[in-house]
LUMVEXDO-630672 format. One record per residue (C-alpha): residue in one letter; x negated, y, z negated. Coordinates in steps of 0.1 Angstrom, whole numbers, always signed. Layout:
<sites>
<"A", <X, Y, Z>>
...
</sites>
This chain:
<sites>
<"X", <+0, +0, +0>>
<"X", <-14, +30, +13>>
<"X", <-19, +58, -17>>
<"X", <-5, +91, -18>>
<"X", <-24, +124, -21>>
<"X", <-5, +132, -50>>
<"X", <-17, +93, -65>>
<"X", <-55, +103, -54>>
<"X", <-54, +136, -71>>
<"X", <-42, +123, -99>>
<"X", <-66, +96, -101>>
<"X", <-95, +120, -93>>
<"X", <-86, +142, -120>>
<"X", <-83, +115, -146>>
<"X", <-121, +104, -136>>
<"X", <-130, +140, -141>>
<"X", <-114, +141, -173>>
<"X", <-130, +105, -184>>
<"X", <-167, +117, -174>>
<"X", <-162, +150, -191>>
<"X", <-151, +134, -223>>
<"X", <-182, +113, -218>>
<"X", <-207, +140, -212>>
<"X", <-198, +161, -242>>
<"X", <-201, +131, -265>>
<"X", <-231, +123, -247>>
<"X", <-240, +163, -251>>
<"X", <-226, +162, -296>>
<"X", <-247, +134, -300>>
<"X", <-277, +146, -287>>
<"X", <-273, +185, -301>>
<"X", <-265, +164, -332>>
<"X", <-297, +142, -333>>
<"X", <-317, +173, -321>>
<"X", <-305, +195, -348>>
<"X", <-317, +163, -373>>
<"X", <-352, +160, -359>>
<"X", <-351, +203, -366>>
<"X", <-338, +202, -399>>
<"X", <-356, +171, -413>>
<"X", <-385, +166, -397>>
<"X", <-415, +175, -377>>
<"X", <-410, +156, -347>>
<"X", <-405, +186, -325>>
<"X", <-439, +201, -334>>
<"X", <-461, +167, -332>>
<"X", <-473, +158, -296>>
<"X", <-459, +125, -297>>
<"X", <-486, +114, -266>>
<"X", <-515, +130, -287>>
<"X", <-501, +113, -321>>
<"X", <-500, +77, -304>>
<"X", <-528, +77, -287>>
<"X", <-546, +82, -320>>
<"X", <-530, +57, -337>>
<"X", <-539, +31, -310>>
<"X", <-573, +37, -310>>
<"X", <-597, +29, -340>>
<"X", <-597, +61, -365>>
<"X", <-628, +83, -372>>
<"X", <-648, +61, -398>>
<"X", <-651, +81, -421>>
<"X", <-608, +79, -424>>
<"X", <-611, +43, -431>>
<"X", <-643, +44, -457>>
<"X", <-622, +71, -478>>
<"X", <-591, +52, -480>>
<"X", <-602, +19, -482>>
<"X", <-626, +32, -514>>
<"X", <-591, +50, -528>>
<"X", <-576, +14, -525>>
<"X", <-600, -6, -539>>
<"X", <-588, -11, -575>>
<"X", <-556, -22, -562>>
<"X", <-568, -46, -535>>
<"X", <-573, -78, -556>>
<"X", <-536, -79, -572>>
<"X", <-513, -54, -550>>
<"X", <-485, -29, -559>>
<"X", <-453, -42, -569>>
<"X", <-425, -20, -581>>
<"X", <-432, -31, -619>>
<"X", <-468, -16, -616>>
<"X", <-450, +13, -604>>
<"X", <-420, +13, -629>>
<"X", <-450, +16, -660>>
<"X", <-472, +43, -638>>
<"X", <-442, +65, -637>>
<"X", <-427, +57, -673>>
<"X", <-465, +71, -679>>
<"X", <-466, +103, -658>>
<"X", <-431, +115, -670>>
<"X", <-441, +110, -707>>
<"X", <-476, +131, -705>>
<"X", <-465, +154, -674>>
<"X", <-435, +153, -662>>
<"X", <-437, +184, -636>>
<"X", <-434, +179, -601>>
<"X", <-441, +140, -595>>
<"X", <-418, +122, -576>>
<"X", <-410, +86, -572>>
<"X", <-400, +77, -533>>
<"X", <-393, +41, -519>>
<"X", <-387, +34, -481>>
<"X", <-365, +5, -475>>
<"X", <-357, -8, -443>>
<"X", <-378, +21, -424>>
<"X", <-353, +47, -443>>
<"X", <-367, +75, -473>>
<"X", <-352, +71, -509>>
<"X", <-358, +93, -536>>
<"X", <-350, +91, -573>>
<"X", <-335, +118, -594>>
<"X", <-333, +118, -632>>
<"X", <-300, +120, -649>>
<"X", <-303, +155, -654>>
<"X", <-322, +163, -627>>
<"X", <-311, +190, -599>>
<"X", <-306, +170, -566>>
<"X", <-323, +194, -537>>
<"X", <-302, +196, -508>>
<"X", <-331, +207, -482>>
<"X", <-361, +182, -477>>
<"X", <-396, +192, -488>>
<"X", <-425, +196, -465>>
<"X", <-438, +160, -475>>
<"X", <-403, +146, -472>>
<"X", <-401, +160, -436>>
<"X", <-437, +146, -429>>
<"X", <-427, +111, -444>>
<"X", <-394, +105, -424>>
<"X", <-414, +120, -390>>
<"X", <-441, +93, -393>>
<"X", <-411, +71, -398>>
<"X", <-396, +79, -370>>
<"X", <-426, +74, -344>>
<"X", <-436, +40, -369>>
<"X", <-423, +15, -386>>
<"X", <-437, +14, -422>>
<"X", <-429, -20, -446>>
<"X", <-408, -16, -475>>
<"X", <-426, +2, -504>>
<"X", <-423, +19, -540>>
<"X", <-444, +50, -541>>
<"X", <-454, +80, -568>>
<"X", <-460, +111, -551>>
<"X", <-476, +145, -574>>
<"X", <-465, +175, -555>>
<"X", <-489, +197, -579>>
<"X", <-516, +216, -565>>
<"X", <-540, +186, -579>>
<"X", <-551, +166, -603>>
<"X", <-551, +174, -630>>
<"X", <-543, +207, -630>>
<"X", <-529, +231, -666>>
<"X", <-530, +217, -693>>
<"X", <-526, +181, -681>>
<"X", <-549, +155, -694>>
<"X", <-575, +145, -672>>
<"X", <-557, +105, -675>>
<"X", <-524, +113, -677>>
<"X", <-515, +92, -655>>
<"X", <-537, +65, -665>>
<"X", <-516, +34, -679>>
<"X", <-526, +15, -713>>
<"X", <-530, -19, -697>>
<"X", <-549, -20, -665>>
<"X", <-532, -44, -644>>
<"X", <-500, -25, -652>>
<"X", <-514, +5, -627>>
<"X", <-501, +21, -597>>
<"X", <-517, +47, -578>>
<"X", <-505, +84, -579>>
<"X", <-507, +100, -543>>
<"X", <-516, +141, -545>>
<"X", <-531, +168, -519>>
<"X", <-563, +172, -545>>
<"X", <-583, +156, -574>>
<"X", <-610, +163, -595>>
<"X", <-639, +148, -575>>
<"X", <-645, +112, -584>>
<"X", <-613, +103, -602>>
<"X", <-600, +73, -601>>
<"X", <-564, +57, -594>>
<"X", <-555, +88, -572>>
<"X", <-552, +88, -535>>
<"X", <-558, +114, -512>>
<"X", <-536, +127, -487>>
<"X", <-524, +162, -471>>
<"X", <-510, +192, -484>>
<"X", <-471, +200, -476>>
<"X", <-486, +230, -459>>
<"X", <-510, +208, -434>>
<"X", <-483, +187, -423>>
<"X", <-456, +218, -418>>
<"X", <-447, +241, -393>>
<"X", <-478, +263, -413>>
<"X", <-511, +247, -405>>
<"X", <-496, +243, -367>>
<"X", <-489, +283, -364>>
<"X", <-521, +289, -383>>
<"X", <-542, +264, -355>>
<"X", <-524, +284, -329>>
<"X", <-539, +316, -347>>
<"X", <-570, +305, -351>>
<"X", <-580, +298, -318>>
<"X", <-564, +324, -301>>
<"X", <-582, +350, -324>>
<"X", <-615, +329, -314>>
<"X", <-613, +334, -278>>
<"X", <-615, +368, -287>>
<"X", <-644, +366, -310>>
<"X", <-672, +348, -302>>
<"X", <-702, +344, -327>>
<"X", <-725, +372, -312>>
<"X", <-691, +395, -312>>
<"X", <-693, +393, -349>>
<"X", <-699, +421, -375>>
<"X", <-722, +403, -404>>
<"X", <-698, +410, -430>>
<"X", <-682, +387, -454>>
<"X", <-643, +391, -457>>
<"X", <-614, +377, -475>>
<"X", <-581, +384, -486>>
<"X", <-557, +363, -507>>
<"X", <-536, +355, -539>>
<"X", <-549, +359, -573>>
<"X", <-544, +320, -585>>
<"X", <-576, +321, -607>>
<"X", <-603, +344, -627>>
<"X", <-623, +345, -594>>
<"X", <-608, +361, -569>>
<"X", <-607, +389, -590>>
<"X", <-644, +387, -596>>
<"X", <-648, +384, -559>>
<"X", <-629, +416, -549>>
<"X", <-646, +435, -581>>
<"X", <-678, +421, -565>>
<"X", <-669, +433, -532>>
<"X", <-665, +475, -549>>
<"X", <-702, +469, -560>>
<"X", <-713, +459, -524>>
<"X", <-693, +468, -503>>
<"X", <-719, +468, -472>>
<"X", <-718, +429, -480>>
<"X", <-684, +423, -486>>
<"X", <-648, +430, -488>>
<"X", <-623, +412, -509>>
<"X", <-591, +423, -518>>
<"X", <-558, +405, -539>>
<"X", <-530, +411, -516>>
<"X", <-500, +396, -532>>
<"X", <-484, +411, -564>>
<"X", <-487, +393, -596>>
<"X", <-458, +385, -619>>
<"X", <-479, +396, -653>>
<"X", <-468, +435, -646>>
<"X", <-501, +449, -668>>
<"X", <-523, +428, -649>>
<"X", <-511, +440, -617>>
<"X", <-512, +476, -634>>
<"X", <-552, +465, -641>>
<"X", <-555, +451, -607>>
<"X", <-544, +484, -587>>
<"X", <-563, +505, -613>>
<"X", <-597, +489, -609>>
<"X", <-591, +490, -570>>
<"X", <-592, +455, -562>>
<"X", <-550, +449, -547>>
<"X", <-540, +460, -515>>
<"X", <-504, +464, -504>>
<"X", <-508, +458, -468>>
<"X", <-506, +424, -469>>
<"X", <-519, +396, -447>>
<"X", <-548, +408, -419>>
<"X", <-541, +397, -386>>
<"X", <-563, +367, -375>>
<"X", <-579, +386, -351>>
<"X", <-593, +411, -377>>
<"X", <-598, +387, -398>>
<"X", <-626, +364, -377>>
<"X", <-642, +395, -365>>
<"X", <-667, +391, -395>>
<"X", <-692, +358, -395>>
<"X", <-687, +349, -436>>
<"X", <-656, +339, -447>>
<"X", <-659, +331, -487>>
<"X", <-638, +303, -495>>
<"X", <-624, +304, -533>>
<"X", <-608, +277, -544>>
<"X", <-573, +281, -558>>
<"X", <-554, +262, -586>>
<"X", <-573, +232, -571>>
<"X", <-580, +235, -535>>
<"X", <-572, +261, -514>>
<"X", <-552, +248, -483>>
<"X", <-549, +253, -457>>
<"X", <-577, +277, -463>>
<"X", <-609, +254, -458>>
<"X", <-594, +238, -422>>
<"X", <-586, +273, -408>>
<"X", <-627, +285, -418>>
<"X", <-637, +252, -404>>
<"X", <-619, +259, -369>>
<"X", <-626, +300, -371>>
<"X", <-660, +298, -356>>
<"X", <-669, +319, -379>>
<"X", <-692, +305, -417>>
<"X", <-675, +295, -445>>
<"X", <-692, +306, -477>>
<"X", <-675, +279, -498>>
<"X", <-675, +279, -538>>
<"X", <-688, +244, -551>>
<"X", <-661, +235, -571>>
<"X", <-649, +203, -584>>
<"X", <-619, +197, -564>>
<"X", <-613, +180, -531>>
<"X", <-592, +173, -506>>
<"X", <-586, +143, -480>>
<"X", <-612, +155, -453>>
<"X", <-639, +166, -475>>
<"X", <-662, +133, -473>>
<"X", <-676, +137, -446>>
<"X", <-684, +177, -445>>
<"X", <-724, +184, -457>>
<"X", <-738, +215, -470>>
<"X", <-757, +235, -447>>
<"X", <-746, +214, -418>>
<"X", <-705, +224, -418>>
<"X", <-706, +254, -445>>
<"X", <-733, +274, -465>>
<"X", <-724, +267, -504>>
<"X", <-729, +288, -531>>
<"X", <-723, +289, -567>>
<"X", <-693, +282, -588>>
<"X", <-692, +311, -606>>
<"X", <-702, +336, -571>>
<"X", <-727, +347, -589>>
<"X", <-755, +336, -552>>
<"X", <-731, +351, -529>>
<"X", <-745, +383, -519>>
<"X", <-779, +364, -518>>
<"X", <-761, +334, -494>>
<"X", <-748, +366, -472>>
<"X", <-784, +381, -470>>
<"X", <-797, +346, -461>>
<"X", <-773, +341, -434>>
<"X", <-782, +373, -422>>
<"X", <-817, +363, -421>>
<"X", <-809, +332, -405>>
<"X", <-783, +341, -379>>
<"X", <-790, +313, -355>>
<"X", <-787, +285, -379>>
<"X", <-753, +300, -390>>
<"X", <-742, +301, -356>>
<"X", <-750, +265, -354>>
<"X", <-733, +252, -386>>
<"X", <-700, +275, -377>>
<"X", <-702, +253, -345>>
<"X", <-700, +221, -368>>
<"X", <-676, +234, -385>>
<"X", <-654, +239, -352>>
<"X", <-661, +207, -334>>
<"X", <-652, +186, -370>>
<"X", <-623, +204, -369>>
<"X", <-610, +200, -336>>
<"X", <-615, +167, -339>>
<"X", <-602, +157, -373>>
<"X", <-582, +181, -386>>
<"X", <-553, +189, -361>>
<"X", <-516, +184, -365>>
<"X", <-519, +151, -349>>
<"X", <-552, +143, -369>>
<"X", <-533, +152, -403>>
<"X", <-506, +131, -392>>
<"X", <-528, +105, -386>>
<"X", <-542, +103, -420>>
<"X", <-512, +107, -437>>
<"X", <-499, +72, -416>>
<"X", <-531, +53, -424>>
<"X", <-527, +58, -461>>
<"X", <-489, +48, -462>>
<"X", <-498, +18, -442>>
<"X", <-530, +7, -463>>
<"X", <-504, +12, -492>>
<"X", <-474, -11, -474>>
<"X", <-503, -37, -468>>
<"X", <-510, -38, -505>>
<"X", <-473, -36, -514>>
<"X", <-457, -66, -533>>
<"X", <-429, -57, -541>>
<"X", <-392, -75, -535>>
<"X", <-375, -56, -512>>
<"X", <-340, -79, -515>>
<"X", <-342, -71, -553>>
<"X", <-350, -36, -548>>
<"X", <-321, -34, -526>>
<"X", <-297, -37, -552>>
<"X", <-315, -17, -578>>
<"X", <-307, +10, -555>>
<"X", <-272, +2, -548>>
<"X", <-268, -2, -581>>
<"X", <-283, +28, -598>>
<"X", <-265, +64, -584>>
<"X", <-303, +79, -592>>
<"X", <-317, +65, -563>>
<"X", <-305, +85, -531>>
<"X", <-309, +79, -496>>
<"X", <-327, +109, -476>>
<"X", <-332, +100, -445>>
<"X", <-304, +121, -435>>
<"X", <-303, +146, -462>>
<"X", <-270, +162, -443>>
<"X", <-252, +135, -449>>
<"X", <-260, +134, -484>>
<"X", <-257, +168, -486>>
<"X", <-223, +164, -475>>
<"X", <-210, +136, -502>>
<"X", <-228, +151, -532>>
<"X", <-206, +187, -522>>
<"X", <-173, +162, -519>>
<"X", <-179, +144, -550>>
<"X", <-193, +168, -573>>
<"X", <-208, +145, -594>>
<"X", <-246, +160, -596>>
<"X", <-259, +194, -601>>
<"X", <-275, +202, -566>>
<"X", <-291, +237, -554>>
<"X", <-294, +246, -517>>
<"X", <-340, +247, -519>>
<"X", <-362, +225, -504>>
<"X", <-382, +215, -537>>
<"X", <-407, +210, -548>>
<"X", <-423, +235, -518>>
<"X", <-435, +261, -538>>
</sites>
């Protein structure tokens, strides 16, 4: 039977409909899925190509000597969520600040919150980081205690408190920076190196450094920053006594309101806040002073400026520092500053050796300490920690079914969403612990 034009257009406009309807579910979904990878992690910003690649080939050495020496104690009888249970019981006891306890289960990010405990309702930078690795790989089932502190120790906190009374009954605690040489901590990046931060301050970096090439320098030490310890201040006082060496200047407001009062009085704050990059690496010494712990991402932009870092030889380290040499990738000077104006008189005197070690400096960074690199680190540590894991992931299962303090964040909008319905936990709209 021969069809009607009114039959075809009918028929025609029905198929219209039907694709339509398709496309714009096709279209939600994606904007949907999109709007996730935004919000939650840092998938849009790593070069997935440049990420994989990595992974596939065999990492810088130096990468696996570090973590396989942070693992050692716990090679011979694994991690298993009791170990963990005891290591935590221990932390919250003796310093309870800003250490989190995270599982992943079944390639998906769960995070405990105490009873009383505000539930966030934006991920953290390391959150983000952790469900972005997961998304590009798989990571077996673990139980994991995360200090989002500075360091370690930092305050008042003991230098063990951490430290369980029985020794097999030990986890390890994994933070940005420790005290050199302490045990039972694992390294790994700051929430600033693996955010949207350290990849606008690469971008900075080198675009400033096309600019300013080592014979375009002035010889001139600069710096500018926050006043998180007794020497910056020294630095920028230092600075007022020579200030044909140097110049130093706080540039954020403190909350102590005499001390900010002394601070302006003595000369030493600035209100103009940040210096452009550009400005910044027109002068060959950058002094590097260390901050609570570590300043980061401070020491990876120096290392990529092609410009020396003068750094302060402090106690504290970060998850790149074993392989960087004195002399050879920065010039060091004291603890207390008291060398620096004789480092920057050296360096003067020795301009083309500078030139050379700010070279160092640049290629190790460039080749270990890029988005891709930071990510890379990050993944090798959570999968040396799944190889060592123990623990029973069926059993765990229904611990956190069972026990409302263990939430699900792999899709923190979604959470977001039933914690607003229900009502039944105190929540604010921050991204904590990001400081």
């Amino acid at each position: 039977m021969k069809k009607t034009p009114n039959a075809i257009l009918k028929k025609t406009i029905s198929l219209i409909l039907i694709l339509s309807a398709i496309s714009y579910s096709s279209w939600f979904l994606i904007n949907k899925h999109n709007k996730y990878l935004f919000r939650e992690t840092f998938v849009k910003e790593l070069n997935k190509k440049v990420f994989k690649s990595k992974i596939k080939k065999k990492p810088p050495t130096w990468m696996c000597e570090q973590i396989q020496e942070e693992f050692e104690p716990f090679v011979l009888n694994g991690i298993t969520s009791k170990t963990v249970e005891k290591t935590f019981k221990k932390i919250k006891k003796t310093s309870p600040g800003n250490v989190i306890r995270y599982r992943i289960i079944n390639n998906e990010l769960f995070r405990y919150f105490d009873d009383d405990e505000t539930v966030s309702l934006k991920d953290s930078s390391l959150e983000k980081a952790i469900k972005t690795i997961l998304y590009f790989e798989p990571i077996k089932d673990i139980d994991i205690i995360i200090s989002h502190q500075d360091g370690i120790p930092i305050g008042r906190d003991p230098e063990g408190f951490y430290i369980t009374e029985k020794k097999e009954m030990q986890s390890p605690i994994l933070c940005s920076a420790k005290k050199k040489n302490l045990p039972l901590v694992v390294l790994i990046p700051d929430w600033r190196s693996v955010s949207r931060w350290w990849l606008k301050e690469i971008s900075s970096v080198l675009k400033a450094t096309e600019k300013n090439n080592w014979e375009s320098k002035k010889n001139y030490a600069f710096w500018r920053g926050s006043c998180t310890n007794g020497i910056r201040p020294k630095l920028c006082k230092m600075a007022l006594k020579y200030p044909n060496h140097l110049y130093a200047k706080i540039n954020s407001k403190v909350e102590n309101e005499d001390l900010q009062m002394q601070f302006e009085q003595e000369g030493i704050y600035c209100s103009k806040g940040w210096y452009p990059m550009e400005k910044v690496l027109e002068n060959k010494y950058l002094p590097l002073m260390d901050g609570v712990m570590s300043a980061a991402p401070a020491f990876q932009s120096r290392l990529l400026s092609n410009s020396l870092t003068l750094k302060q030889n402090y106690s504290g380290v970060q998850w790149f520092f074993k392989p960087l040499k004195p002399y050879v990738h920065y010039v060091p000077i004291k603890q207390d500053i008291s060398d620096l104006i004789e480092k920057i008189e050296w360096a003067k005197k020795n301009d083309g050796l500078c030139k050379e070690i700010s070279k160092n400096a640049t290629d190790f960074a460039l080749n270990n300490l890029m988005f891709e690199d930071v990510y890379l680190y990050f993944y090798l540590v959570l999968k040396k920690y799944s190889s060592l894991s123990l623990i029973n992931s069926e059993e765990i299962k229904k611990e956190i079914k069972n026990n409302s303090n263990w939430m699900n964040i792999q899709k923190r909008e979604k959470l977001k969403k039933n914690l607003l319905k229900s009502g039944f936990r105190k929540v604010c709209n921050r991204a904590e612990p990001d400081f």
